[in-house]
C-alpha positions as CSV (number, residue, x, y, z in Angstrom):
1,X,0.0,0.0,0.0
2,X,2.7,2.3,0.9
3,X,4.7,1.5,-2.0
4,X,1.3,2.4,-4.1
5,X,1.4,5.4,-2.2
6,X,4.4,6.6,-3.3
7,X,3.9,5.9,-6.8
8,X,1.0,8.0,-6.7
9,X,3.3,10.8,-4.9
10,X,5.5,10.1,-7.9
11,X,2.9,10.7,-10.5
12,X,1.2,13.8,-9.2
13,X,4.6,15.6,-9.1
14,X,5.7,14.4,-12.6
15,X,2.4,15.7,-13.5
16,X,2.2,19.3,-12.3
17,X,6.3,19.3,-13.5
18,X,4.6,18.4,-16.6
19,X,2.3,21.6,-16.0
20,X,4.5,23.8,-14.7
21,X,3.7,28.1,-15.2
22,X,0.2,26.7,-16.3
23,X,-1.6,29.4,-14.5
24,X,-5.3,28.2,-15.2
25,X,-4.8,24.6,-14.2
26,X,-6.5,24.1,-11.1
27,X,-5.3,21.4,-7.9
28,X,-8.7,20.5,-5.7
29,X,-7.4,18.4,-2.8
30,X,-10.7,16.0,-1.7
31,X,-10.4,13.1,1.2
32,X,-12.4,10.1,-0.1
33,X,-12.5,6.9,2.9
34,X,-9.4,8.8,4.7
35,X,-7.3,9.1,1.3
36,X,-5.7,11.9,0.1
37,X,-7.2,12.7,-3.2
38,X,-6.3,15.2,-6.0
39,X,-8.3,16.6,-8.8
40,X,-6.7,18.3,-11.5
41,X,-8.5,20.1,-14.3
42,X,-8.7,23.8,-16.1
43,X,-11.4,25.6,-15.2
44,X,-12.7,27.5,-18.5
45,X,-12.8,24.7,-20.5
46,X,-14.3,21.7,-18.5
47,X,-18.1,21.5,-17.5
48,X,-18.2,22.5,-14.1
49,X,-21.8,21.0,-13.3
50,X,-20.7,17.7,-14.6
51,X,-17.4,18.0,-12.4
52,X,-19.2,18.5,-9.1
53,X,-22.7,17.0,-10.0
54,X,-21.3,14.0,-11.6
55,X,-17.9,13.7,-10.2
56,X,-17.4,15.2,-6.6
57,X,-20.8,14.9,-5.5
58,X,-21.2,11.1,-5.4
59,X,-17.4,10.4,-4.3
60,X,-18.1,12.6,-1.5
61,X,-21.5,10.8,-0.7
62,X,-20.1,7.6,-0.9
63,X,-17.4,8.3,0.6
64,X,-19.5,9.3,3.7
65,X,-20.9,5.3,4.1
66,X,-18.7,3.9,7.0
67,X,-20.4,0.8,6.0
68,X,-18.2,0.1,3.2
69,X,-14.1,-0.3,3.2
70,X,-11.8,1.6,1.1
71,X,-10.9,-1.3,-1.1
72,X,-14.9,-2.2,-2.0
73,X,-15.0,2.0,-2.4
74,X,-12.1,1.5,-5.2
75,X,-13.7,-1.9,-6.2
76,X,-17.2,-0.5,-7.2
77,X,-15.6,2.5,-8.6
78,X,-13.8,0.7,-10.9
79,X,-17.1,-1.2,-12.2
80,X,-18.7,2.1,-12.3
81,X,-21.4,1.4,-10.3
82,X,-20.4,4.5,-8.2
83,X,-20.4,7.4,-11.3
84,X,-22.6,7.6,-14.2
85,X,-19.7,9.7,-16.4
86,X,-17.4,7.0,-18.4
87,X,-13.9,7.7,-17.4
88,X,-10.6,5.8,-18.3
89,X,-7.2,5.4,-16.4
90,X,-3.3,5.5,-16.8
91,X,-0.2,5.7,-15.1
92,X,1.7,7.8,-17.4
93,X,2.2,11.7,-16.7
94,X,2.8,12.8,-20.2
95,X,-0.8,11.1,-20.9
96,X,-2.4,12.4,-18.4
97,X,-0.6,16.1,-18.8
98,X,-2.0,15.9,-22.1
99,X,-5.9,15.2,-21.0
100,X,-5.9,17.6,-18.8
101,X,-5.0,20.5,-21.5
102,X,-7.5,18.6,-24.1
103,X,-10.7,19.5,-21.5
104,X,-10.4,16.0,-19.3
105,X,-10.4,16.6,-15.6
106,X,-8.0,13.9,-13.9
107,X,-8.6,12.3,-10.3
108,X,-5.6,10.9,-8.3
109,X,-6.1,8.6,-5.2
110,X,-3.1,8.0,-2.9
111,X,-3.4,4.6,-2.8
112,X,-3.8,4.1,-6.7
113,X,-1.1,3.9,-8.6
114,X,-3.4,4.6,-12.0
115,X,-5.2,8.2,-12.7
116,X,-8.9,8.1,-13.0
117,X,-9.7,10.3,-16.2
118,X,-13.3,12.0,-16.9
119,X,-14.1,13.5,-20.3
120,X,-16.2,16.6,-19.4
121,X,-14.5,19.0,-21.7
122,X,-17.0,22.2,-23.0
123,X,-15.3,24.5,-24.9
124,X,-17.3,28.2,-25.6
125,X,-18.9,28.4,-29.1
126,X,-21.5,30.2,-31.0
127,X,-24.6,29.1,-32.7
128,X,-25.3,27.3,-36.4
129,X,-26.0,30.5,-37.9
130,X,-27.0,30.5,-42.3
131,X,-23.9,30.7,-44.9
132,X,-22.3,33.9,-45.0
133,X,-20.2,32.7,-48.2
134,X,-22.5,30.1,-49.8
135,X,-25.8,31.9,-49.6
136,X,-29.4,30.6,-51.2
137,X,-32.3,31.6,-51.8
138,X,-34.2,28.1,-51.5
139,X,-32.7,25.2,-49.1
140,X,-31.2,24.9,-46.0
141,X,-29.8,28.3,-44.5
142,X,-27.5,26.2,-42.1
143,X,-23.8,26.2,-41.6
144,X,-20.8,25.0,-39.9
145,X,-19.1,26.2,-37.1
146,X,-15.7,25.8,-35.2
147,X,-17.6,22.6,-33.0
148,X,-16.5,19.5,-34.7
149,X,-19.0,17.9,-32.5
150,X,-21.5,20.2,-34.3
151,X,-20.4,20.0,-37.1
152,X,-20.7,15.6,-37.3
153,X,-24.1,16.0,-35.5
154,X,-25.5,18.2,-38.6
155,X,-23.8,16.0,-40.8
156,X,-25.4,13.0,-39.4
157,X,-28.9,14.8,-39.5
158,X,-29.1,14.7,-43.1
159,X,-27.3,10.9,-43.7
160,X,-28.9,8.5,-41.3
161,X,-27.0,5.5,-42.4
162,X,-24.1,3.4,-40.8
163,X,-22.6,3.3,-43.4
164,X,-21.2,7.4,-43.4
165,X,-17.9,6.6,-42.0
166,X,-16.2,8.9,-39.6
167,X,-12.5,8.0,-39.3
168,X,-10.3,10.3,-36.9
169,X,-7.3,11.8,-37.3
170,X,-5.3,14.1,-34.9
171,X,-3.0,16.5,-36.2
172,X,-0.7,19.4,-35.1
173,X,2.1,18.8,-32.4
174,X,1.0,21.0,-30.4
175,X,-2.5,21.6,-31.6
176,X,-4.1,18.2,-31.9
177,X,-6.6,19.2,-33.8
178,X,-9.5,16.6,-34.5
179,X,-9.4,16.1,-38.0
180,X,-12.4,13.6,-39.4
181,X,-12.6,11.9,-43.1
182,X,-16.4,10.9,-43.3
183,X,-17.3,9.2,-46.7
184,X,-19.9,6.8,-47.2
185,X,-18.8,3.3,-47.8
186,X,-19.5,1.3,-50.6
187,X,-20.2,4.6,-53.1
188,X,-17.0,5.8,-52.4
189,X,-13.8,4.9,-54.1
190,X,-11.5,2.8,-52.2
191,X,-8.5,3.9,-53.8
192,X,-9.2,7.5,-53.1
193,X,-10.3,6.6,-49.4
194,X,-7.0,5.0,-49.1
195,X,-5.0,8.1,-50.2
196,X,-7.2,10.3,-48.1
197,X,-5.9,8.2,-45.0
198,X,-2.5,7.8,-46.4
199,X,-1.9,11.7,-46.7
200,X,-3.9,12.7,-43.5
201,X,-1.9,10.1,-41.8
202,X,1.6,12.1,-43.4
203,X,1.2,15.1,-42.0
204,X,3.4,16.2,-39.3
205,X,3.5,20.1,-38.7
206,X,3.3,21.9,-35.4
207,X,-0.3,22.9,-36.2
208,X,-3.4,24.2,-37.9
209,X,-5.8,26.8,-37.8
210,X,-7.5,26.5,-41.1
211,X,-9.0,23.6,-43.1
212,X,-6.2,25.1,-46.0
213,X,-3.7,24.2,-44.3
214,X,-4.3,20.3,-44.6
215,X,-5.1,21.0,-48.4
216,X,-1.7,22.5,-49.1
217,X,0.0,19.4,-46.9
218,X,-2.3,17.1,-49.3
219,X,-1.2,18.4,-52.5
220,X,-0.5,15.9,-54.7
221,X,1.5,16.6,-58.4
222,X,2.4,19.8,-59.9
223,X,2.1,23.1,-58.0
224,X,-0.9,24.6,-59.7
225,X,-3.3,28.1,-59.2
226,X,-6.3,26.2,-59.8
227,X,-7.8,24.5,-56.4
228,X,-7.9,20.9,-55.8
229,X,-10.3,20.5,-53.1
230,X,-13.7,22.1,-52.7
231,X,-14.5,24.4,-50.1
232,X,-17.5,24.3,-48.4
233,X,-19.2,26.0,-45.0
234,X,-22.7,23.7,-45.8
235,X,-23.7,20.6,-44.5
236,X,-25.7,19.8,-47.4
237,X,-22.9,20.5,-49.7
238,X,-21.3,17.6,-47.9
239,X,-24.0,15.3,-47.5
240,X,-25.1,15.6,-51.5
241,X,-20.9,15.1,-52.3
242,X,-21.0,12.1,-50.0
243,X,-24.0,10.9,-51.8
244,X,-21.9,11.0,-55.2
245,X,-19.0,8.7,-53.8
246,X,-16.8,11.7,-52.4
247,X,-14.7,11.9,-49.3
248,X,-15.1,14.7,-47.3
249,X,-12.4,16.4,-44.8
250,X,-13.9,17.9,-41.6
251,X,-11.5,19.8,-39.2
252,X,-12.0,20.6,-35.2
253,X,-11.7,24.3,-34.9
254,X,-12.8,25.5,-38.4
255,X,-16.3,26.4,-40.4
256,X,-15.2,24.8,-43.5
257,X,-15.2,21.1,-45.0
258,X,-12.9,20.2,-47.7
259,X,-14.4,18.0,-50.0
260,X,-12.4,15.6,-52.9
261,X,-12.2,14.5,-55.4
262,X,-12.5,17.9,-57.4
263,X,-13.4,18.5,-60.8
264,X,-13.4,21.8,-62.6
265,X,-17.7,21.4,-63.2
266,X,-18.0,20.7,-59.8
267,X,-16.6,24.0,-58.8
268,X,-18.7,25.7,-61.3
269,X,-21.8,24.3,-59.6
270,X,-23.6,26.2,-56.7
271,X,-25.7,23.9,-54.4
272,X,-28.5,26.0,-55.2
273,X,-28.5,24.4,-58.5
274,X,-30.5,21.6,-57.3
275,X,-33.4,23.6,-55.0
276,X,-35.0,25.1,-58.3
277,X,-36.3,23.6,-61.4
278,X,-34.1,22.1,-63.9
279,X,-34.9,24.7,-66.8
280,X,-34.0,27.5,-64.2
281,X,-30.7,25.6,-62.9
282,X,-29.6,25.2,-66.4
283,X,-30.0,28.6,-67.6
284,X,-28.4,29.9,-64.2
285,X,-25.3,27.9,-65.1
286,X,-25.4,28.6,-68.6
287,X,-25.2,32.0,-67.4
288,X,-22.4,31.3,-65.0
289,X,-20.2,29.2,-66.9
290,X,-20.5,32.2,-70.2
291,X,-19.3,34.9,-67.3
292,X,-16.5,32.9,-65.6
293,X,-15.0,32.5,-69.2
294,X,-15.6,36.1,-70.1
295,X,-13.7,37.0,-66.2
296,X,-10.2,35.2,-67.3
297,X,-10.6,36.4,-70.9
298,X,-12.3,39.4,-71.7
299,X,-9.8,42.1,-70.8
300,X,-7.1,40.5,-73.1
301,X,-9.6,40.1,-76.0
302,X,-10.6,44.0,-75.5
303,X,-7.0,44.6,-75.5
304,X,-5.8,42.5,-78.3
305,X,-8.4,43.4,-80.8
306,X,-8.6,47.2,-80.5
307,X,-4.5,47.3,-80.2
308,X,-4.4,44.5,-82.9
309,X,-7.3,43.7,-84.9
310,X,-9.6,46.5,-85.1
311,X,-10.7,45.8,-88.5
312,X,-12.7,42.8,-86.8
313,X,-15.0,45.2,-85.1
314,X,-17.9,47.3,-86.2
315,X,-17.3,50.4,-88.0
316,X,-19.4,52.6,-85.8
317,X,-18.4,50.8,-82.6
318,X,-14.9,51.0,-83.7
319,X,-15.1,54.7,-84.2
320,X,-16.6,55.2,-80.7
321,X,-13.8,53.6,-79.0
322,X,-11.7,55.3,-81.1
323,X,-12.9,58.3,-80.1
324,X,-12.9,57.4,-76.2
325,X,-9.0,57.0,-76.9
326,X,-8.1,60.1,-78.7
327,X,-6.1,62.1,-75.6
328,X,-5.2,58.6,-73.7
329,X,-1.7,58.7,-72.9
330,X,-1.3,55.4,-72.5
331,X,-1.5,52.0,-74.5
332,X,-4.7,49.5,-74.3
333,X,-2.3,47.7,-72.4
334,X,-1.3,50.1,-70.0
335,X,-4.4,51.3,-69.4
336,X,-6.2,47.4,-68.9
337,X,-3.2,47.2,-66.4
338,X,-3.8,50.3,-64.3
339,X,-7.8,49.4,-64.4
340,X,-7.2,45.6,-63.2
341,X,-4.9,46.5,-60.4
342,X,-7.2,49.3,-59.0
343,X,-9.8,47.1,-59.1
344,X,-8.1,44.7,-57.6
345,X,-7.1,46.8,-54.9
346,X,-10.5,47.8,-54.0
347,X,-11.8,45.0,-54.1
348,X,-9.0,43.4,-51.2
349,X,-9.9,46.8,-49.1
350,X,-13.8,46.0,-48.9
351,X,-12.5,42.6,-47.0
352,X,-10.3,44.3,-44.5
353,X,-12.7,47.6,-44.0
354,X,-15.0,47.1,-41.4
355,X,-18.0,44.9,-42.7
356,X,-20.6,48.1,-41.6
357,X,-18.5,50.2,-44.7
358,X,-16.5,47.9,-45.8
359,X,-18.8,47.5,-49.2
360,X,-20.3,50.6,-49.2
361,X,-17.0,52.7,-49.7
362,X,-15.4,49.8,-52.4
363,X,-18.5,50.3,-54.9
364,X,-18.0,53.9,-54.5
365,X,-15.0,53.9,-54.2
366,X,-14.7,52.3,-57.8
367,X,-17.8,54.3,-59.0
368,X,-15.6,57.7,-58.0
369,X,-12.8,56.3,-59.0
370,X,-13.8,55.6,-62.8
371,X,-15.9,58.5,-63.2
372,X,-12.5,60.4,-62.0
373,X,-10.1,58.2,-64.5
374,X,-12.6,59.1,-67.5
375,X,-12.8,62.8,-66.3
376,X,-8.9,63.1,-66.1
377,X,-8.4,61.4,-69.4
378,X,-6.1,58.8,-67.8
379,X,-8.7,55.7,-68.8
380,X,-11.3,55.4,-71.7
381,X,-14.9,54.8,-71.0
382,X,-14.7,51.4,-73.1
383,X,-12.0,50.2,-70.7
384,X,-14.0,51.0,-67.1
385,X,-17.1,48.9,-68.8
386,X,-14.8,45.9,-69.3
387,X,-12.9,45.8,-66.2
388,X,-16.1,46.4,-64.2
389,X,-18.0,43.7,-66.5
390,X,-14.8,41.9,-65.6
391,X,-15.4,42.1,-61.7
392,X,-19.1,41.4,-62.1
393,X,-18.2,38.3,-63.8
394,X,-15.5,37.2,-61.4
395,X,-18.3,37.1,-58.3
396,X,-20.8,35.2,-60.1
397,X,-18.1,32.1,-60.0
398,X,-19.7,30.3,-56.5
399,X,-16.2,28.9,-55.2
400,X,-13.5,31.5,-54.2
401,X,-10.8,29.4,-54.8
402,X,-11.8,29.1,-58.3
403,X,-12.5,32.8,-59.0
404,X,-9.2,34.2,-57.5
405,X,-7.1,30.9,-59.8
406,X,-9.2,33.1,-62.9
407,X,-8.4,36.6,-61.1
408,X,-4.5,35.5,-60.9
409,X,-4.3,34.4,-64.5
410,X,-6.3,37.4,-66.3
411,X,-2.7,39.2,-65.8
412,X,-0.5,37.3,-67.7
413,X,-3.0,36.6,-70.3
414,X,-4.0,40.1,-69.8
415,X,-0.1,40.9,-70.9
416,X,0.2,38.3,-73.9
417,X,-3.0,39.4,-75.4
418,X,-1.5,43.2,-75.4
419,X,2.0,41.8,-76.8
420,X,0.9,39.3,-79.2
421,X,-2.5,40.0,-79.7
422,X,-5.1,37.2,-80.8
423,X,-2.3,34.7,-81.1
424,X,-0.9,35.4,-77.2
425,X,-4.5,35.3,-76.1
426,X,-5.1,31.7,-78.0
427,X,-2.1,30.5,-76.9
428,X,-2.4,31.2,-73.5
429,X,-5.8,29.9,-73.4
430,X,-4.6,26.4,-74.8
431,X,-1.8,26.5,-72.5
432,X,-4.4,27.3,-69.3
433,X,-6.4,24.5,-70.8
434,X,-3.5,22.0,-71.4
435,X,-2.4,22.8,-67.5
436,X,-5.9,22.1,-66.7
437,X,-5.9,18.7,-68.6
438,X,-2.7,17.0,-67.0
439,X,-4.5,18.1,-63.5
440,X,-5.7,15.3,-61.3
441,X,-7.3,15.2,-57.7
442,X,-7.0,12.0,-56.1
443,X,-7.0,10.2,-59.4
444,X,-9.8,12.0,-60.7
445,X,-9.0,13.9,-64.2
446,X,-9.6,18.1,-63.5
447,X,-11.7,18.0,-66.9
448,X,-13.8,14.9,-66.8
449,X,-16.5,14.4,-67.8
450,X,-14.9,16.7,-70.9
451,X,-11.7,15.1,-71.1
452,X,-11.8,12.2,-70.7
453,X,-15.2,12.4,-72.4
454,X,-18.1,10.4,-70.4
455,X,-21.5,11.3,-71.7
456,X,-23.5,9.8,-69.4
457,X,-22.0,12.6,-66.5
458,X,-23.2,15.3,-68.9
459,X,-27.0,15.0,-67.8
460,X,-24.9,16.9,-64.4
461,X,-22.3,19.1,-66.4
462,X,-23.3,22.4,-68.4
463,X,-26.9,21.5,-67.8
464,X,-29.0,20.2,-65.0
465,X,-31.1,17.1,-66.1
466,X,-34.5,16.8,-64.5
467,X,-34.1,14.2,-61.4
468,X,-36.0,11.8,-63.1
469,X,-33.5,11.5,-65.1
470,X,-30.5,11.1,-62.9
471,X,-30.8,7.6,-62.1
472,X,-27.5,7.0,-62.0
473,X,-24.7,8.5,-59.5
474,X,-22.0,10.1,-61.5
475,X,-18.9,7.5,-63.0
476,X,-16.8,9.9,-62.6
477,X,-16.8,10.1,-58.4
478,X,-18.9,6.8,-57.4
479,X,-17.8,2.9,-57.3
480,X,-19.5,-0.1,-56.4
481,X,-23.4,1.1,-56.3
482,X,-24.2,3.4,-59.0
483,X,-28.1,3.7,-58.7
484,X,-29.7,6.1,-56.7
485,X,-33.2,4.8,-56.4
486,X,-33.6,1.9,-53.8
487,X,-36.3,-0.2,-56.0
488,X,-35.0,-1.5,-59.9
C-alpha cells in the first residue's frame, strides 16, 4: 500500500512538472475513505456542473458510508457502479498532462497507482447560424461552425446511415486538432479513401488553424493556381458530395469542409442548383459558366483586338472607341493594367474595411474612382465597362478558390493578349487549358466528364437534367453502387 502510495506521490509531481507556469490549471485536494485525493483540471474549458454534480458529489456521498471499506470504495468505482460519467485510467504523466490540457479533468487517489480520467471537456462556441459565403435563396440556411462535435451531428442529420464513415485523425504537435474523413462506404472509391488516410496520416506540422492548411499538406503533383479541393461551409454541400461517392475532410476548430475528389464542373456548380427547377438551374449555369469565361478572358480580348485587330470590329463601334481613346496617354495595355490593379485593390480593401462600410465605400470607391479616371483622361470609358463587366463576372463564379485561380491568371493573359494579340490570347488559353488537362485530384481527371469524355456525366455538367433522369450517380466520383433509387 505504501509502495502504491508513493507511486502515486511520484505521479502527481511528474504531473504538475509536466504543467508547470500553467496558471489556469487548477489542484482541488478532496479526502475520499481517509485518502488523500487530488483533482486536476482547467477551469474555462471543463463542464463544471458535470465535475461536481457527476464527479465530486457522489465520491463525496459515498465516501461518507462507513459501512463500506476503502478497497470495496475503489472496487465499485472501478465497475462504475459509483459514477454515471465514463472515465478511463493511466499511469503515465505525459498522458495524463496531455488530458488535462485537451478538457479532461483527472482524479488521483493515494493509494492508486493509475489516474482516473473524466471526459467533461466544453469549450465556448456560437450558434449554427445561415452561410455567409454560400448563400441561397431556396434550401437549408444552415452552416458549420468551429464545434466538430456540431459540425458531425449536422452531418449525421441529413445521412442517417451506418454506413457514413467517420475515421479520426489528430494532427498538429502541439495543436491536436480533430481532424475527421467521413465518406460513405461502398459509393465511395476505395483507392481514393486509401490516399485520403494515407496523406492525412503524413502530415506532421506543429499545427493548424485552417481547413487550407491540410489542403496544401495534401497536395498531390504539380504546383498549380487552380484548387484541388472544394471548399465548403454547408452541410448539405457535404452530404449531396458524400451521396456522389466523395470523401469529405472535416476539421475541429474550423467552419469549413474540404471535399475531394475535385473537378473543374463541380466548382462551377452552386448547391442552389439543385433547389430550383431544372430549366432554371440550367440557364443559371449557362449564365455562370459564359461569365467565368468572359472573367479570365475578356480584358485580353478587349486589349488584343482594338490594339491588334480592329478591322474585326464594327465600324461605328470601332469609331466610338476610337474616339474614347483620342487624348489617352497610354496604351490599351497600359491602361487594362492600371484598371485591373485598381480594381483589384479595392476589391481586397472591402475585405479588410469594417463589414458596416467595408462594401459601401469599395463600390463607391470604384464608382468615383472611374468617373474620375474618365474625367482626367487617364482611362477610356470602353475600358471602365470591361474591367467592371470583368469584376461582375469574377463574383458570379460560387467557389473562391476558383474565382481568385481566374483573377491571378487574367494578368499574364491580360499581358500576352496586349504583346501578341489574338495569337498570345489563344495560346495562353490552350496552355491554361493544357495545365488544366494534365491536372488530377485523387486520381480524378480536373476535366472529366470533358476530357476524358463520359457522356453519361453530362446530364450533371453544363446543364442540370431533371431528377428523373438522374438515375445514375456520376462515373466519374462513385464505385460499387451506382443507382440512386432503392427499387430496380
Amino acid at each position: 500500500m505504501r509502495s502504491s502510495a508513493n507511486m502515486q506521490s511520484a505521479l502527481l509531481e511528474n504531473v504538475k512538472k509536466r504543467l508547470s507556469d500553467c496558471g489556469d490549471v487548477s489542484y482541488q485536494s478532496l479526502r475520499l475513505h481517509g485518502s488523500d485525493c487530488t483533482l486536476i483540471f482547467i477551469g474555462p474549458i471543463i463542464d463544471f456542473s458535470s465535475l461536481h454534480g457527476h464527479i465530486v458529489t457522489p465520491l463525496l456521498k459515498e465516501s461518507a458510508k462507513v459501512e463500506h471499506h476503502f478497497d470495496d470504495f475503489i472496487d465499485r468505482l472501478d465497475r462504475g457502479d459509483l459514477l454515471s460519467i465514463p472515465f478511463e485510467r493511466s499511469d503515465s504523466a505525459e498522458h495524463i498532462a496531455n488530458v488535462i490540457v485537451e478538457g479532461k479533468a483527472v482524479l488521483l487517489i493515494e493509494e492508486i497507482a493509475e489516474a482516473y480520467l473524466f471526459d467533461i471537456v466544453l469549450y465556448q462556441k456560437r450558434a449554427v447560424s445561415e452561410s455567409q459565403n454560400e448563400l441561397v435563396v431556396n434550401g437549408p440556411q444552415e452552416a458549420f461552425i468551429e464545434d466538430i462535435s456540431t459540425n458531425l451531428s449536422l452531418l449525421r442529420h441529413k445521412i442517417r446511415h451506418p454506413d457514413l464513415k467517420t475515421i479520426r485523425f489528430q494532427i498538429g504537435r502541439y495543436t491536436k486538432n480533430a481532424v475527421y474523413m467521413v465518406y460513405i462506404d461502398g459509393l465511395a472509391k476505395p483507392e481514393v479513401v486509401q490516399k485520403v488516410n494515407q496523406h492525412l496520416d503524413a502530415i506532421d506540422i506543429d499545427g493548424t488553424f485552417g481547413i487550407s492548411t491540410l489542403s496544401e499538406q495534401m497536395k498531390e503533383g504539380v504546383q498549380s493556381p487552380f484548387p484541388q479541393f472544394q471548399y465548403t461551409e454547408r452541410p448539405d454541400s457535404v452530404a449531396a458530395s458524400l451521396l456522389e461517392g466523395r470523401v469529405g475532410i472535416m476539421q475541429d476548430g474550423t467552419p469549413s469542409a474540404l471535399i475531394v475528389p475535385v473537378t473543374l464542373m463541380s466548382l462551377l456548380q452552386s448547391s442552389e442548383d439543385y433547389y430550383h427547377s431544372f430549366f432554371s438551374s440550367s440557364w443559371i449555369r449557362l449564365v455562370r459558366f459564359t461569365f467565368g469565361l468572359m472573367s479570365l478572358l475578356m480584358p485580353s480580348l478587349y486589349v488584343a483586338i482594338t490594339t491588334f485587330q480592329p478591322s474585326i470590329i464594327p465600324t461605328d463601334l470601332l469609331i466610338t472607341i476610337s474616339a474614347s481613346r483620342e487624348n489617352i496617354p497610354f496604351t490599351a495595355l497600359a491602361e487594362a493594367l492600371i484598371m485591373e490593379l485598381t480594381f483589384e485593390a479595392l476589391r481586397e480593401a472591402g475585405t479588410r474595411i469594417p463589414k458596416p462600410v467595408g462594401q459601401t465605400i469599395s463600390i463607391i470607391g470604384a464608382i468615383v474612382i472611374g468617373q474620375a479616371a474618365v474625367e482626367a483622361g487617364i482611362v477610356s470609358n470602353p475600358m471602365v465597362i470591361v474591367v467592371s463587366i470583368t469584376g461582375i463576372a469574377s463574383y458570379i463564379i460560387p467557389h473562391f478558390e476558383l474565382g481568385l485561380a481566374f483573377r491571378l491568371l487574367r494578368f499574364p493573359i491580360l499581358i500576352l493578349g496586349g504583346t501578341l494579340g489574338l495569337i498570345g490570347v489563344f495560346a495562353a488559353a490552350f496552355l491554361v487549358y493544357g495545365h488544366m488537362a494534365s491536372l488530377k485530384s485523387f486520381g480524378t481527371p480536373y476535366l472529366q466528364p470533358i476530357a476524358p469524355l463520359v457522356l453519361s456525366d453530362w446530364k450533371d455538367a453544363f446543364f442540370r437534367a431533371p431528377s428523373s433522369m438522374m438515375k445514375k450517380r456520376p462515373k466519374t466520383y462513385a464505385a460499387g453502387n451506382n443507382s440512386r433509387r432503392q427499387k430496380p
